[in-house]
Every structure is written in C-alpha cells, then in structure tokens.
One Martini backbone bead per residue (centre of mass of N, CA, C, O) as a GRO file, in nm:
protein
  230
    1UNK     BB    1   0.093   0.038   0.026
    2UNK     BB    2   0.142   0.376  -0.027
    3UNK     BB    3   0.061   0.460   0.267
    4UNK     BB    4   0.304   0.329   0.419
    5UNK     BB    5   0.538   0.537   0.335
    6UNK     BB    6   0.422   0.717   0.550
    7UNK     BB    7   0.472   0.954   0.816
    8UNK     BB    8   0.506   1.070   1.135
    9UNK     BB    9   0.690   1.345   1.244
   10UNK     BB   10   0.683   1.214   1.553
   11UNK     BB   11   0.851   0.943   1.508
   12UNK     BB   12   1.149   1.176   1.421
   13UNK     BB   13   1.169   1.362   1.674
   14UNK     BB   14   1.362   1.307   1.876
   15UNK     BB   15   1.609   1.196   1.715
   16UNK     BB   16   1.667   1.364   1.569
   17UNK     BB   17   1.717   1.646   1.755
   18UNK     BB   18   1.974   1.439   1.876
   19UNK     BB   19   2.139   1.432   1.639
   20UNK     BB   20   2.150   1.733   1.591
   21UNK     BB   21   2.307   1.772   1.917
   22UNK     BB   22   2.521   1.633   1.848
   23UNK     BB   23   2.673   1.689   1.598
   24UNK     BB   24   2.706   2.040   1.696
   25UNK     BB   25   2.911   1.895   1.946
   26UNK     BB   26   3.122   1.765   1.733
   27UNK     BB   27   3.189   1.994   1.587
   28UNK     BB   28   3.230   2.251   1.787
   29UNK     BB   29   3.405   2.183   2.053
   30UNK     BB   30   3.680   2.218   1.930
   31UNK     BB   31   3.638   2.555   1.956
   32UNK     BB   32   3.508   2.593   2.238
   33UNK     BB   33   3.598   2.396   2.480
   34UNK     BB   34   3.885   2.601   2.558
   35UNK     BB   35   3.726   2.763   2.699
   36UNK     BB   36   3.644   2.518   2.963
   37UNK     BB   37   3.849   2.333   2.982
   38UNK     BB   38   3.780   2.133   2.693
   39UNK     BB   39   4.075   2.008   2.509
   40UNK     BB   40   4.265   1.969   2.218
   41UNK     BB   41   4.557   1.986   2.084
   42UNK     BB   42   4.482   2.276   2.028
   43UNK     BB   43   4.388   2.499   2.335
   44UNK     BB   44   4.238   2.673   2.105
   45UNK     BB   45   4.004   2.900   1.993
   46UNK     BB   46   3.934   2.873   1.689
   47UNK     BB   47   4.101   2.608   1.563
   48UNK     BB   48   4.266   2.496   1.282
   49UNK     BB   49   4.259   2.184   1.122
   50UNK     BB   50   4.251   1.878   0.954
   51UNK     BB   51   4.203   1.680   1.189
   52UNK     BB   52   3.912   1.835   1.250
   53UNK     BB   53   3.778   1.844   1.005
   54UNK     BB   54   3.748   1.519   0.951
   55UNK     BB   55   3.683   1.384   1.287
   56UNK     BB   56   3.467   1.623   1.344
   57UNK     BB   57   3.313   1.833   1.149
   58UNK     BB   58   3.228   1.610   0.892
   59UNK     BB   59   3.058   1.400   1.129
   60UNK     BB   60   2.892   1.644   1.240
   61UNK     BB   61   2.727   1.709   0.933
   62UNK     BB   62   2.613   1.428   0.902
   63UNK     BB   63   2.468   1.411   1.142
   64UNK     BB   64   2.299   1.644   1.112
   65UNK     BB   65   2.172   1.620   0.864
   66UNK     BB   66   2.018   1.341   0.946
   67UNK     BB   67   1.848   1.488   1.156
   68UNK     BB   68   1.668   1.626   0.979
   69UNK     BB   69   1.561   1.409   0.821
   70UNK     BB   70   1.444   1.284   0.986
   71UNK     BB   71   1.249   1.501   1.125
   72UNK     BB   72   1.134   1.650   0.833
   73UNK     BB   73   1.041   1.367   0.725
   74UNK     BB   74   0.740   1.149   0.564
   75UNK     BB   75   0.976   0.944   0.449
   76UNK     BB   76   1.041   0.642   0.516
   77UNK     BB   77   1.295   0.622   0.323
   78UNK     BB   78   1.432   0.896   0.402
   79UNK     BB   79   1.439   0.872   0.725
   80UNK     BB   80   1.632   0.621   0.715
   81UNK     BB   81   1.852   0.761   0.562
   82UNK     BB   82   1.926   0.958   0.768
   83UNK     BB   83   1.976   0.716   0.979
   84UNK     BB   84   2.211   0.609   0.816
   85UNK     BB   85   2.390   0.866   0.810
   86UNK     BB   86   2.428   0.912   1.135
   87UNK     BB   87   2.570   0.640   1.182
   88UNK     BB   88   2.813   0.699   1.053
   89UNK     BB   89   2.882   0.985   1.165
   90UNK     BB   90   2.968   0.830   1.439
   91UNK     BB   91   3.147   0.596   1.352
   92UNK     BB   92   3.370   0.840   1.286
   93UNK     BB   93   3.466   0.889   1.515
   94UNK     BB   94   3.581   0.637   1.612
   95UNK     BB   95   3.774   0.541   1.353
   96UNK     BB   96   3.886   0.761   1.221
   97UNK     BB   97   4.179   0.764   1.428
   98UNK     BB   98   4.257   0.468   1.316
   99UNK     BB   99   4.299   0.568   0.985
  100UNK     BB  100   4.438   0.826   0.944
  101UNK     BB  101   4.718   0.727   0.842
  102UNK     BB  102   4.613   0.676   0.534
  103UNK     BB  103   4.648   0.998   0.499
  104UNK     BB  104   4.853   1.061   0.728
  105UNK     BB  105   5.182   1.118   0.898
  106UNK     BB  106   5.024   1.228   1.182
  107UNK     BB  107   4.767   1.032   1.294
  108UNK     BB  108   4.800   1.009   1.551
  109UNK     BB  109   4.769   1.353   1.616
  110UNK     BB  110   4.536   1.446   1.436
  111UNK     BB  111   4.347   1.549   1.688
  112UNK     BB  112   4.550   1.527   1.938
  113UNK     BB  113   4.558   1.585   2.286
  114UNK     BB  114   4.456   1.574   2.598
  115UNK     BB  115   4.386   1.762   2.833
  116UNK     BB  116   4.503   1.781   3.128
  117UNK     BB  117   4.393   1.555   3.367
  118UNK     BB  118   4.270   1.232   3.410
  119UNK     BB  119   4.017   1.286   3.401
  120UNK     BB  120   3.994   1.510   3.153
  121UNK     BB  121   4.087   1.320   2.942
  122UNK     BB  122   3.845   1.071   3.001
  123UNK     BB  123   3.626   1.359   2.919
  124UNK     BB  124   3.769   1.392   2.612
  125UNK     BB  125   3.722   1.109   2.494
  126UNK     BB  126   3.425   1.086   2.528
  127UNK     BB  127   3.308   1.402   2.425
  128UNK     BB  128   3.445   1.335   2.158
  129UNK     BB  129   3.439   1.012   2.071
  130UNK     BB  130   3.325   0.736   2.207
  131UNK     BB  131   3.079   0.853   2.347
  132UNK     BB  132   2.942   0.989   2.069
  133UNK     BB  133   2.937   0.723   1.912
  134UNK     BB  134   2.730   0.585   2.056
  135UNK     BB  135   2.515   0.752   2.112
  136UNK     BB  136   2.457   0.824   1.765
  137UNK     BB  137   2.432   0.513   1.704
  138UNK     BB  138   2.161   0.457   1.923
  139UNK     BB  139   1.978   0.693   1.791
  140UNK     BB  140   1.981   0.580   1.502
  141UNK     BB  141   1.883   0.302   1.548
  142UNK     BB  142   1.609   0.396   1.700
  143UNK     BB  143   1.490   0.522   1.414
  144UNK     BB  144   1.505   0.299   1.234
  145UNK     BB  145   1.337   0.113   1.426
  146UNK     BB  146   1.057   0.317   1.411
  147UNK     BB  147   1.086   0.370   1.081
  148UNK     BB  148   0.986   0.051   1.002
  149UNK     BB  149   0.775  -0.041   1.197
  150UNK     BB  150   0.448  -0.096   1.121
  151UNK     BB  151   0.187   0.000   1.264
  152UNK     BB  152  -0.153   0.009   1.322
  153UNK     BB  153  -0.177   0.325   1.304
  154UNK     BB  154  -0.038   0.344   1.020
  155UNK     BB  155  -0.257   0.121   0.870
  156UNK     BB  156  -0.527   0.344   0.963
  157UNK     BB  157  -0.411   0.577   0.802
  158UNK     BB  158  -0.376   0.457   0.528
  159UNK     BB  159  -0.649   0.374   0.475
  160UNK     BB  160  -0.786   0.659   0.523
  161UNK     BB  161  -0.637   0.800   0.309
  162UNK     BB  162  -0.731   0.585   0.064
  163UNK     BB  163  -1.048   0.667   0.123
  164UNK     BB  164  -1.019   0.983   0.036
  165UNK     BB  165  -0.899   0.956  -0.211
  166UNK     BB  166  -1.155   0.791  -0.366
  167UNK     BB  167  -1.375   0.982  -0.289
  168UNK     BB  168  -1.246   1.241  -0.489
  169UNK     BB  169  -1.250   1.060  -0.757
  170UNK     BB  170  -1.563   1.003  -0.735
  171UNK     BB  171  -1.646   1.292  -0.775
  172UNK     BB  172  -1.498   1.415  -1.003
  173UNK     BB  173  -1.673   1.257  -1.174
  174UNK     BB  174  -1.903   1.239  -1.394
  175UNK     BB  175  -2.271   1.166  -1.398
  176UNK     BB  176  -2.417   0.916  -1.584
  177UNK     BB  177  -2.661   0.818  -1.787
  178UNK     BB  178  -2.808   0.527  -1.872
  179UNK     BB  179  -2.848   0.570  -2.232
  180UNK     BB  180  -2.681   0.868  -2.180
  181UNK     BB  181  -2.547   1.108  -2.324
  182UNK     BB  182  -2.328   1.332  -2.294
  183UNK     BB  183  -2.464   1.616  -2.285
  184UNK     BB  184  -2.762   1.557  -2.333
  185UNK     BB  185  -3.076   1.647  -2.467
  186UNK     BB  186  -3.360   1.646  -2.397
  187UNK     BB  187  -3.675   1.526  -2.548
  188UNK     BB  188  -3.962   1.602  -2.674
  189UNK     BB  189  -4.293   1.531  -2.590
  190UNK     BB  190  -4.542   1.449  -2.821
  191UNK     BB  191  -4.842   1.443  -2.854
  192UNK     BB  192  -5.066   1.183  -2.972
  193UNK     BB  193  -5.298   1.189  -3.208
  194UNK     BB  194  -5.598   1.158  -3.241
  195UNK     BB  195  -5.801   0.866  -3.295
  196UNK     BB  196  -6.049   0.766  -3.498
  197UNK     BB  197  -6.317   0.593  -3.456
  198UNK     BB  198  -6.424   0.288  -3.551
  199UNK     BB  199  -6.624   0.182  -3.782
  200UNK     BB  200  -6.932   0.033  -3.851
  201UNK     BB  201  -7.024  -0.224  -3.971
  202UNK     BB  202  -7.260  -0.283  -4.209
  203UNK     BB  203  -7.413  -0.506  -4.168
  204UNK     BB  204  -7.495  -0.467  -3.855
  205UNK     BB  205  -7.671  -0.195  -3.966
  206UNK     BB  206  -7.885  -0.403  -4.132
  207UNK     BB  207  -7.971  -0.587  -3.892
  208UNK     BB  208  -8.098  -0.368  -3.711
  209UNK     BB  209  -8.296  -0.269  -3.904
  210UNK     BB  210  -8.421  -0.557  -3.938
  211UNK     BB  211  -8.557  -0.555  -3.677
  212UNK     BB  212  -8.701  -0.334  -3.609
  213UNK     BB  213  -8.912  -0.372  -3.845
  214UNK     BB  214  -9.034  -0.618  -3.681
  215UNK     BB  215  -9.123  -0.529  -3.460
  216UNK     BB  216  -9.338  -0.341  -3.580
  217UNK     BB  217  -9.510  -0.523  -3.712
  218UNK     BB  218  -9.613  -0.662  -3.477
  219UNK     BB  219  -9.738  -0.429  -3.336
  220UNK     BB  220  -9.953  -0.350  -3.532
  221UNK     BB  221 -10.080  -0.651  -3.526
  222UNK     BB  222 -10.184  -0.632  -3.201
  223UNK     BB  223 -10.340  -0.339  -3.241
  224UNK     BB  224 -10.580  -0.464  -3.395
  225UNK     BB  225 -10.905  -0.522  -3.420
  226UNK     BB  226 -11.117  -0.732  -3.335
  227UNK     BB  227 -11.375  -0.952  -3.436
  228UNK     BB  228 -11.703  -1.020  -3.472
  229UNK     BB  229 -11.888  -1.234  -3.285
  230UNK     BB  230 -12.040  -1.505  -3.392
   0.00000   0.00000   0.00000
C-alpha cells in the first residue's frame, strides 16, 4: 500500500532533535571547548587543523544532517536514510582516528591529544570521540528501528487517507445516466393525434335496421282490433 511509505513527523521528532544536537556538539566542541578547560591541543579557540576538519566537523555535519532528515521527513524511505547518514557519521568519530595514518603522516595526533589531569583526559575522550560516537550510532539505530516498525496505527492511517482519496477521485468524475450520452439534452415528447374510432361494420347496420323493422311490424299487428264475434 503506498500510504505504507508515509509517517507522521512525530515519530523522528525525538530522534531527529537528538541526533541533530550530537552533530552540532560534535562538530563545534573542537573551536569552543578550549573556553571552559575541554579540548585537545592545540587548546586554543576556534584553531583550524585537518585533523579536526577530517575527524571532528565533517562527521559532525553528517550527523546533524541525518538528524535534520530524520526530524523533517514524512517519507519513510528517506528517514531511514537520514538515519542511516546519522549512524556513518557517529561511527565515524569511533573509527576515524584510527583510519587517520592511511592519509596523514601524523595520523596518531591527527586529532591532537587530551589536555588537563587524567579525569580531564578521560572525559574528552568520551565526549570528543568514544562516547559521543556510541550515543549517535544508539539514537540513530533507534529511529531506524521506529522508523521501518509498520504500527497498527501506521496500517489505520493509510487506510483512511487511501479510502478519503478514492472518494475524492469518485466525486470529482461526472455522473452519466446510463442510456444516456453525456451533456445531451432531453427530446421534447409530443402528443400522440387523436385516432378517430372505427366505423361499425355495414352488415351490423342492416341486421339492425331489420330487427326494428320486425318488431314495428309485430306492434301493428297487435294492435289491430279483433273482429265481431259470431
């Protein structure tokens, strides 16, 4: 059923949000961390490197991408894809760091290194690369998983929405009546001339007039008066 590929934006409203607001702590921590004593060397603010380009920004705008698509799609085909966009992008924070040497020659500090005391260090590995990266790929499975799920309510909404438009398209045809061609106009009907009633039959006439005749003849003879008796 093609109201199948529908969704209502409710179901990759949390999702999406979240996935959108990992991206954009993913991509800009790097520049803005160094405020508040968070940040790989070099720890100054808002400082270009590749190693942040590669590692940090490009998989920062992937995931907030993916989350946009998420959140903003009625089209479950493409909200799967937004979270599967989502999920690269996360695992990508996980894996880049350790790809980095097959394109840098110094990809082991590709990234730079923690600064601060060793609780410091081991919480800007969670929320620069490791953690941040199993957050986005767990939000991401989860919208995949909400997102191909077919619900009851999913099956009653297509319903209603296939059978709101066949009424739409059975109104919208023009209604022939059957025998009749479309946009003719009715024939006027004329009255039928009166026929004038058949003549009685001749014979009839004549055995009639002869009836009467008998009979007058009969009265006459009736009425004669009786001769004197003898």
């Amino acid at each position: 059923m093609a109201g199948m590929l529908r969704v209502p934006r409710s179901r990759g409203a949390l999702s999406g949000t979240l996935l959108v607001l990992l991206g954009a702590w993913g991509g800009l921590i790097p520049f803005i961390g160094p405020y508040f004593h968070y940040a790989y060397t070099p720890d100054t603010t808002w400082t270009y490197s590749s190693g942040r380009m590669w590692l940090e920004v490009l998989p920062g705008a992937v995931t907030l991408v993916g989350g946009l698509i998420v959140l903003a799609s009625r089209s479950r085909p493409v909200a799967v894809t937004g979270a599967w966009l989502a999920a690269l992008g996360g695992g990508w924070f996980a894996v880049g760091g350790i790809l980095a040497p097959l394109w840098m020659s110094n990809g082991a500090a590709a990234a730079g290194t923690p600064a601060g005391g060793s609780a410091a260090r081991m919480a800007e590995q969670i929320g620069f690369f490791a953690g941040l990266s199993v957050a986005i790929v767990f939000m991401a499975a989860l919208a995949i998983g909400r997102l191909t799920v077919v619900g009851v309510k999913d099956a009653k909404l297509a319903a209603r929405a296939e059978a709101a438009r066949d009424k739409e398209v059975s109104q919208a045809k023009p209604s022939v009546r059957v025998g009749t061609a479309p946009n003719a106009t009715p024939a006027t009907a004329t009255p039928a001339a009166a026929k004038p009633a058949p003549a009685a039959p001749a014979t009839a006439g004549a055995s009639t007039t002869r009836a009467t005749a008998g009979q007058d003849t009969d009265q006459a003879k009736t009425s004669q008066p009786a001769g004197p008796v003898r």
